[in-house]
ZADO-1210 file (C-alpha; in nm, 4 decimals, padded with zeros to 6 digits):
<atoms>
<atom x="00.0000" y="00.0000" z="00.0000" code="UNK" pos="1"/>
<atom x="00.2900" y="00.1913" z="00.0710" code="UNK" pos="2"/>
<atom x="00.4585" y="00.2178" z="-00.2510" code="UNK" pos="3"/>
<atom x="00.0914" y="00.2533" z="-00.4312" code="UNK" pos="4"/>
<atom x="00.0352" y="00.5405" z="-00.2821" code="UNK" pos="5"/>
<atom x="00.3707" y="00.6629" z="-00.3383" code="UNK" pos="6"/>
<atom x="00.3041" y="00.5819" z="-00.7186" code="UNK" pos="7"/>
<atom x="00.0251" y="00.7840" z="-00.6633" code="UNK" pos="8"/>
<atom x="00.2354" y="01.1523" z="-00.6341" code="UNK" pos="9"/>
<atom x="00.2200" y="01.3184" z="-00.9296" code="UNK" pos="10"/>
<atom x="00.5431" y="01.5520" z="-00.9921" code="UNK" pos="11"/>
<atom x="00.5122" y="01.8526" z="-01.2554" code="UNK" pos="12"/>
<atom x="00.8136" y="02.0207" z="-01.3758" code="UNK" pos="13"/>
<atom x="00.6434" y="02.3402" z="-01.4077" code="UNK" pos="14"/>
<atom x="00.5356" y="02.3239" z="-01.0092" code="UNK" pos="15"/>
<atom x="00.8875" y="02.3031" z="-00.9044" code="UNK" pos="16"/>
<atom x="00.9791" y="02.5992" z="-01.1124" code="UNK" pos="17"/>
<atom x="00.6972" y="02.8565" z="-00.9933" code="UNK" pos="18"/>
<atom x="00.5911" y="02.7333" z="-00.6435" code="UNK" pos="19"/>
<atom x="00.8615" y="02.9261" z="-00.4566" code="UNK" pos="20"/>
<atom x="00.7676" y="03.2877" z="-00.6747" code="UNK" pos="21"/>
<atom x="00.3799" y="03.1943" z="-00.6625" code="UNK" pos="22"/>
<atom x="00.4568" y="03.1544" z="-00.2690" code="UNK" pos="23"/>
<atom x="00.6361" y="03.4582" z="-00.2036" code="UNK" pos="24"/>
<atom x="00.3573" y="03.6690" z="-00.3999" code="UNK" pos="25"/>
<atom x="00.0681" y="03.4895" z="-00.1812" code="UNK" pos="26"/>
<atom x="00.3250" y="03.6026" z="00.1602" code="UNK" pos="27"/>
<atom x="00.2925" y="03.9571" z="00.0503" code="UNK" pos="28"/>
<atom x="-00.1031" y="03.9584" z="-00.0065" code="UNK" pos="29"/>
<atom x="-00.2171" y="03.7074" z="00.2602" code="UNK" pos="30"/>
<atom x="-00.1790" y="03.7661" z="00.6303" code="UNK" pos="31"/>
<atom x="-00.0170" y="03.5004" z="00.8170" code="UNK" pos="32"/>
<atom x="-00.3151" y="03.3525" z="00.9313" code="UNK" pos="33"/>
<atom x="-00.5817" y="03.2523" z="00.5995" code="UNK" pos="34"/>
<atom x="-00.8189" y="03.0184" z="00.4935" code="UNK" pos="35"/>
<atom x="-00.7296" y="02.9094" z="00.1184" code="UNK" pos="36"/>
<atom x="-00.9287" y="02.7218" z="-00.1380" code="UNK" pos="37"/>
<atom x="-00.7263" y="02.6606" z="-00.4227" code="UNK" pos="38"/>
<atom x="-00.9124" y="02.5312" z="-00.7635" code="UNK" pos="39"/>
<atom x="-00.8005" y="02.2978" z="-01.0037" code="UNK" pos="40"/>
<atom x="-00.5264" y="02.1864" z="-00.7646" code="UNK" pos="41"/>
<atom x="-00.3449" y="01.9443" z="-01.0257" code="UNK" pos="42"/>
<atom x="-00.0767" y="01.7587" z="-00.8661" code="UNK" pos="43"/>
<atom x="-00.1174" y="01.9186" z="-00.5270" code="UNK" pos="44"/>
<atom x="00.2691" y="02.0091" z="-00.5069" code="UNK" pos="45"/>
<atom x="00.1830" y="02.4158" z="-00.4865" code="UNK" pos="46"/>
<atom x="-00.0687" y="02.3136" z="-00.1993" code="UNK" pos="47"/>
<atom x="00.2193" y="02.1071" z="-00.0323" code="UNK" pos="48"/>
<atom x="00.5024" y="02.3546" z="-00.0850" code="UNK" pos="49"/>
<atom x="00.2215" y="02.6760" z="00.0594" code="UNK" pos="50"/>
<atom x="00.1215" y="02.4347" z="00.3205" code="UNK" pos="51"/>
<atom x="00.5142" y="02.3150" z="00.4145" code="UNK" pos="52"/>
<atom x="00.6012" y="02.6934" z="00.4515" code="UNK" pos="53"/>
<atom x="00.3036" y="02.8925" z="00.6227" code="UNK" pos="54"/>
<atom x="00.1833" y="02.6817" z="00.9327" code="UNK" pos="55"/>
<atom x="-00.0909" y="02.9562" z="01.0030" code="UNK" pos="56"/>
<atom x="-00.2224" y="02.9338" z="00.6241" code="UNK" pos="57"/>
<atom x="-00.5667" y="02.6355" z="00.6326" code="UNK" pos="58"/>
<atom x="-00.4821" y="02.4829" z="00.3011" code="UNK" pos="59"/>
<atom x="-00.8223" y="02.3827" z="00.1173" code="UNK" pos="60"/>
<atom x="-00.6935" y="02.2163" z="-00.2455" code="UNK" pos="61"/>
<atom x="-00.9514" y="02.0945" z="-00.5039" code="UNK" pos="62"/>
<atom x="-00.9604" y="01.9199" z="-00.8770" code="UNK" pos="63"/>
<atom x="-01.2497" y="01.7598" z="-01.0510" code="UNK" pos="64"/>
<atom x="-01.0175" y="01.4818" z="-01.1523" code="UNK" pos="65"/>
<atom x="-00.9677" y="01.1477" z="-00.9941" code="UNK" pos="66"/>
<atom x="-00.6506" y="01.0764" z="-01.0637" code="UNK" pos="67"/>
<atom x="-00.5240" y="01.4509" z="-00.9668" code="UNK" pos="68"/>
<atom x="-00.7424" y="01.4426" z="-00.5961" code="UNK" pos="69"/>
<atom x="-00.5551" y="01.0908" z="-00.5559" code="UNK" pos="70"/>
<atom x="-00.2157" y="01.2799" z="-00.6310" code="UNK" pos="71"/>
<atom x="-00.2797" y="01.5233" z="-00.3764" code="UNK" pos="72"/>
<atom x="-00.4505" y="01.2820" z="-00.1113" code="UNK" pos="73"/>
<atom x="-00.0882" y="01.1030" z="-00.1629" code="UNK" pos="74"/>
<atom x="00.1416" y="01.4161" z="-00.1088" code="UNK" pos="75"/>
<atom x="-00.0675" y="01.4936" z="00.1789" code="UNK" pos="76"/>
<atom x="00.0209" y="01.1397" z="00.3663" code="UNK" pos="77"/>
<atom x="00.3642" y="01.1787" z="00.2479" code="UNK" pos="78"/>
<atom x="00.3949" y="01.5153" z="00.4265" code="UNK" pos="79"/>
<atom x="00.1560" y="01.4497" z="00.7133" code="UNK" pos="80"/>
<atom x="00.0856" y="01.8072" z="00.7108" code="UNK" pos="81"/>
<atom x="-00.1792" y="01.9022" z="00.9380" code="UNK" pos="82"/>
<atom x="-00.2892" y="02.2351" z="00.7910" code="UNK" pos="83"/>
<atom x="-00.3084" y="02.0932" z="00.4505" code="UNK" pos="84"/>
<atom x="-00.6804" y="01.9343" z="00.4038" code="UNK" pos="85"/>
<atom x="-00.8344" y="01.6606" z="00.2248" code="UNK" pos="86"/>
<atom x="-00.8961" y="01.7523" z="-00.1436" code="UNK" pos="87"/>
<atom x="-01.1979" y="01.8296" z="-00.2627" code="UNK" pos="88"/>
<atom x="-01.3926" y="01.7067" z="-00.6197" code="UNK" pos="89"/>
<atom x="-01.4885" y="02.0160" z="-00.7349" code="UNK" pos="90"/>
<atom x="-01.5489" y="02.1872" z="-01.1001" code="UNK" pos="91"/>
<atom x="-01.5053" y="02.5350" z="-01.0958" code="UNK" pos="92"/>
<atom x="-01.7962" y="02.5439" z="-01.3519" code="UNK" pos="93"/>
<atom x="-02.0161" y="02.3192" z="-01.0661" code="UNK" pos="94"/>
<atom x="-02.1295" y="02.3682" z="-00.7045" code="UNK" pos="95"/>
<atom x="-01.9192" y="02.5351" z="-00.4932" code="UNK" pos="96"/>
<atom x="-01.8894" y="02.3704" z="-00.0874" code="UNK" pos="97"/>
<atom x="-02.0640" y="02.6324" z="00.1165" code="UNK" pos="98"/>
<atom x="-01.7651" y="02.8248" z="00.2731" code="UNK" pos="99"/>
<atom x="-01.5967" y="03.1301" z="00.3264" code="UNK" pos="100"/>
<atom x="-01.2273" y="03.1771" z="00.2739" code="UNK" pos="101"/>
<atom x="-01.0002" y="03.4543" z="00.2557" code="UNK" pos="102"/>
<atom x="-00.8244" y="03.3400" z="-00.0501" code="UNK" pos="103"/>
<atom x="-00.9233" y="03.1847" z="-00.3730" code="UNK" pos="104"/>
<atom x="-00.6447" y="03.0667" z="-00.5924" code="UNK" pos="105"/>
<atom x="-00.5884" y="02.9605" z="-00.9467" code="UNK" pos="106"/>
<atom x="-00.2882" y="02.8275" z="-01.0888" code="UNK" pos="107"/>
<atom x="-00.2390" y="02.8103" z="-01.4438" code="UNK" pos="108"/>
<atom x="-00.6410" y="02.7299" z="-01.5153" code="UNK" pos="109"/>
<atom x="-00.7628" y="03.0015" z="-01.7313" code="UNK" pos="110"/>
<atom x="-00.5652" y="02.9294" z="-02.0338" code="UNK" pos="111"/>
<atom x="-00.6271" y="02.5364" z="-02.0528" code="UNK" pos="112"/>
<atom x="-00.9982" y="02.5972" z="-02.0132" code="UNK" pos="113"/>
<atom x="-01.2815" y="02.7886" z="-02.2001" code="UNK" pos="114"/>
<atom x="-01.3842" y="03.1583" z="-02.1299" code="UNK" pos="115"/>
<atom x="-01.7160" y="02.9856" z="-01.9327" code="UNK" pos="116"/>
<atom x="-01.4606" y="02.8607" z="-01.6471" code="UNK" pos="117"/>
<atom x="-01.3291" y="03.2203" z="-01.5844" code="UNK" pos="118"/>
<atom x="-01.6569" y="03.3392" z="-01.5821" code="UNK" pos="119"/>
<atom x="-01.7828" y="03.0869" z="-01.3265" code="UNK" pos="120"/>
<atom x="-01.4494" y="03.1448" z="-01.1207" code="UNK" pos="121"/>
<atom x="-01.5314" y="03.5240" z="-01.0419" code="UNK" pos="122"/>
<atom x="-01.8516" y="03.4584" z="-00.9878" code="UNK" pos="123"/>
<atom x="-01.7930" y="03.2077" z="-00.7629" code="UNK" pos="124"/>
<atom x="-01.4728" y="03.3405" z="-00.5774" code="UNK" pos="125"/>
<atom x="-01.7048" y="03.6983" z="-00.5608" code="UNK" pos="126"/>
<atom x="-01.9576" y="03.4562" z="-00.3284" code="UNK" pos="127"/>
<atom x="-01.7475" y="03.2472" z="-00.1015" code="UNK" pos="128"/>
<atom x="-01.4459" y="03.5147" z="-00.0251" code="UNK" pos="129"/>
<atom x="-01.4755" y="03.7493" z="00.3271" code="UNK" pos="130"/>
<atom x="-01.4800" y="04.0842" z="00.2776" code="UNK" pos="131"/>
<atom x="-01.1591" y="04.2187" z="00.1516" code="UNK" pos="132"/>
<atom x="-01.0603" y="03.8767" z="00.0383" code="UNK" pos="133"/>
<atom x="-00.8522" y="03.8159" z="-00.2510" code="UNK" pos="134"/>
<atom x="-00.8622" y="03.5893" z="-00.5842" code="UNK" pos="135"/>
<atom x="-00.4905" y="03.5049" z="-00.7116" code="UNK" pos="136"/>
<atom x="-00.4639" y="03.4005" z="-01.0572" code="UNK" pos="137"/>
<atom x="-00.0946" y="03.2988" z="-01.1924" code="UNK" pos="138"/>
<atom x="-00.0570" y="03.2223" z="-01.5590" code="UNK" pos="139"/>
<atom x="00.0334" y="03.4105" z="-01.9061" code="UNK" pos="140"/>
<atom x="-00.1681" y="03.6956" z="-01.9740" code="UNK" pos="141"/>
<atom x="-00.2296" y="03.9249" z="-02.2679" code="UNK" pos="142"/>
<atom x="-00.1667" y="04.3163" z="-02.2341" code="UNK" pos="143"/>
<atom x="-00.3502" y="04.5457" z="-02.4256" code="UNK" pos="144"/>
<atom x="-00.4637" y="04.2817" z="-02.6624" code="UNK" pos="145"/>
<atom x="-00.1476" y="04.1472" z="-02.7102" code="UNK" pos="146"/>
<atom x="00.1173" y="03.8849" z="-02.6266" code="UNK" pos="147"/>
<atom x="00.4409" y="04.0069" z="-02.3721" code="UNK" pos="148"/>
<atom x="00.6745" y="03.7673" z="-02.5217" code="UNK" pos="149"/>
<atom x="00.6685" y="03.5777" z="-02.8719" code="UNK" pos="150"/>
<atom x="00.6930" y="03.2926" z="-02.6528" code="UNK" pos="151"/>
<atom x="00.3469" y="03.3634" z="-02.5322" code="UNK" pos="152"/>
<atom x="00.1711" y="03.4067" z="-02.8555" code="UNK" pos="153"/>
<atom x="00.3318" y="03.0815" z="-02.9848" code="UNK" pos="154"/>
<atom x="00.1810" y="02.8941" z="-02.6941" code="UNK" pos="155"/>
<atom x="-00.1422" y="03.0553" z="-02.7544" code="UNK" pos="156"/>
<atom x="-00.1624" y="02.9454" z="-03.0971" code="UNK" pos="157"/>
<atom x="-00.0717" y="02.5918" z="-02.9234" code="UNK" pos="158"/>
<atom x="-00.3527" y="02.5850" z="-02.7015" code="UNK" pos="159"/>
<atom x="-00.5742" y="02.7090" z="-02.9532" code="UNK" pos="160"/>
<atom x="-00.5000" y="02.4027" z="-03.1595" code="UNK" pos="161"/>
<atom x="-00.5316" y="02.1635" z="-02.9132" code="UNK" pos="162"/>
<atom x="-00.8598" y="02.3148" z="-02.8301" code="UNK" pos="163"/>
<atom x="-01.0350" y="02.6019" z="-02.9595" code="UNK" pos="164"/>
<atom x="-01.1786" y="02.6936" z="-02.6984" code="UNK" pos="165"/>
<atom x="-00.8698" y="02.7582" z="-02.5122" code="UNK" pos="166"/>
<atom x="-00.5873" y="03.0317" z="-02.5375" code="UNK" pos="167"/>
<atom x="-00.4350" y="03.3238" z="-02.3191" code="UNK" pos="168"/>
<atom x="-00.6466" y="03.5324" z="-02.1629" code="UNK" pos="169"/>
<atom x="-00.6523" y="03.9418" z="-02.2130" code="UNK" pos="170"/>
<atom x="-00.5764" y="04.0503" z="-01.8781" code="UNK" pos="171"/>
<atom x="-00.8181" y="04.3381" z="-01.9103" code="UNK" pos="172"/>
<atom x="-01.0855" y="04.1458" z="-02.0012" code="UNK" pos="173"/>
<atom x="-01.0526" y="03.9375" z="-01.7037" code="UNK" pos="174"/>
<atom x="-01.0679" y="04.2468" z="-01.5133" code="UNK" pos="175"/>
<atom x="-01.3598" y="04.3439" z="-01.6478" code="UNK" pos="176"/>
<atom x="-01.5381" y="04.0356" z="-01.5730" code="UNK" pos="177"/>
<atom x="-01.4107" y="03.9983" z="-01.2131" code="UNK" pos="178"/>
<atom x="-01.5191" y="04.3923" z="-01.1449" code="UNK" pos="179"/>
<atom x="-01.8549" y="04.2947" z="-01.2335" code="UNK" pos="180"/>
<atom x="-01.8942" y="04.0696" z="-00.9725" code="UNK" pos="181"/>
<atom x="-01.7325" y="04.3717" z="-00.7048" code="UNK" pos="182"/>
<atom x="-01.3586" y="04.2510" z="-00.7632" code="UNK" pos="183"/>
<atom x="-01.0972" y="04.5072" z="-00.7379" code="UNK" pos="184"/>
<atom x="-00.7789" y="04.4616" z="-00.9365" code="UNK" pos="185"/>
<atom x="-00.5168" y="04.4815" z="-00.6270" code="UNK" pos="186"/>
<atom x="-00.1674" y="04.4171" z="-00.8001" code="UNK" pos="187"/>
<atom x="-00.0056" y="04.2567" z="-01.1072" code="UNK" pos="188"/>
<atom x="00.3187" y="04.0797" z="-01.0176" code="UNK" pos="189"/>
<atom x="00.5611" y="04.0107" z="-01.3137" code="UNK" pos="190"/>
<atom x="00.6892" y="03.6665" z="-01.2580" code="UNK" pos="191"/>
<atom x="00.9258" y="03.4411" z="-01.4524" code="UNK" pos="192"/>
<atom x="00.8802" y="03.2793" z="-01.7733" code="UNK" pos="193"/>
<atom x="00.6261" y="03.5338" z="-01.9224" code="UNK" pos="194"/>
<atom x="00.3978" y="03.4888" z="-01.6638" code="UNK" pos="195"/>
<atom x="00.2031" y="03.7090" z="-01.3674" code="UNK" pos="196"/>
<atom x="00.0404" y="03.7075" z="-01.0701" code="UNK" pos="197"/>
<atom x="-00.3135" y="03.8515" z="-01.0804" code="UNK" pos="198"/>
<atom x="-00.4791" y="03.9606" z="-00.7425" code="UNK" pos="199"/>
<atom x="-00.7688" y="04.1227" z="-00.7275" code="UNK" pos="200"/>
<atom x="-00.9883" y="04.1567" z="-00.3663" code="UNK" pos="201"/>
<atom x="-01.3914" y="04.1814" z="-00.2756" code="UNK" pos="202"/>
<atom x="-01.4794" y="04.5219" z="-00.2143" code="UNK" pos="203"/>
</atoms>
């Protein structure tokens, strides 16, 4: 049982590389004390490595897939960490558990999905966050209607291929939808690889 389960931790490459900047962006915005939900959690190694380093941070990860919530379950018996919690199955585009949190988070989700997710996720993040709570995206945006890096538009035309309903997001669109549902934009964080942080809070 043992070495099933350890079969069962999924390992991303792109999780090692952005886990420490995505944490030290979520240390500047979130008081040392939060309630966290994160959405689509994937592997569960940026709810382990959040988790590992903020004690006082209740660590809520979700993923509508099996195979992903089994990942996490696993990394959560390797660590044994207490403030890291069960995962939940949960699609963003579905019912939402009936809590309130102080952070929602989203790591590289709006780009690999359609435009309905994003919509759903600020909607959804608007109802369960506490006042003055914050959303955190992390992915590649567009400015202004375009790409930041060449790199960016190639991968666009990527996703776009793979699925047309997919492709990088314009940042101000995203905006516009989250202010609709009384989200402020709060910051945008440049972060490595062509990528940013996105935080925006409930008025």
């Amino acid at each position: 049982m043992t070495n099933e389960r350890h079969n069962r931790r999924l390992k991303s490459p792109a999780a090692a590389r952005n886990r420490q900047p995505i944490l030290d962006v979520l240390r500047q915005v979130l008081p040392e004390r939060a309630r966290i939900l994160e959405v689509a959690s994937g592997s569960g190694e940026h709810a382990v490595h959040c988790a590992a380093a903020m004690p006082g941070w209740e660590w809520q990860p979700s993923d509508p897939a099996p195979q992903a919530r089994a990942s996490i379950a696993a990394w959560r018996a390797h660590t044994g960490l207490a403030n890291l919690c069960e995962p939940l199955a949960l699609d963003v585009t579905g019912v939402w558990p009936a809590v309130d949190v102080d952070a929602v988070v989203a790591i590289n989700l709006l780009h690999v999905s359609p435009w309905e997710v994003t919509e759903a996720l600020v909607a959804a993040a608007a109802e369960r966050l506490r006042p003055g709570g914050l959303l955190y995206l992390y992915g590649p945006f567009k400015r202004g209607g375009r790409h930041t890096a060449p790199s960016n538009a190639a991968f666009d035309v990527d996703l776009r291929a793979r699925d047309p309903r997919w492709g990088v997001r314009d940042l101000e669109a995203v905006t516009a939808q989250a202010e609709r549902h009384g989200l402020a934009l709060e910051r945008v964080v440049t972060m490595p690889a062509n990528n940013v942080s996105v935080v925006f809070s409930r008025q």
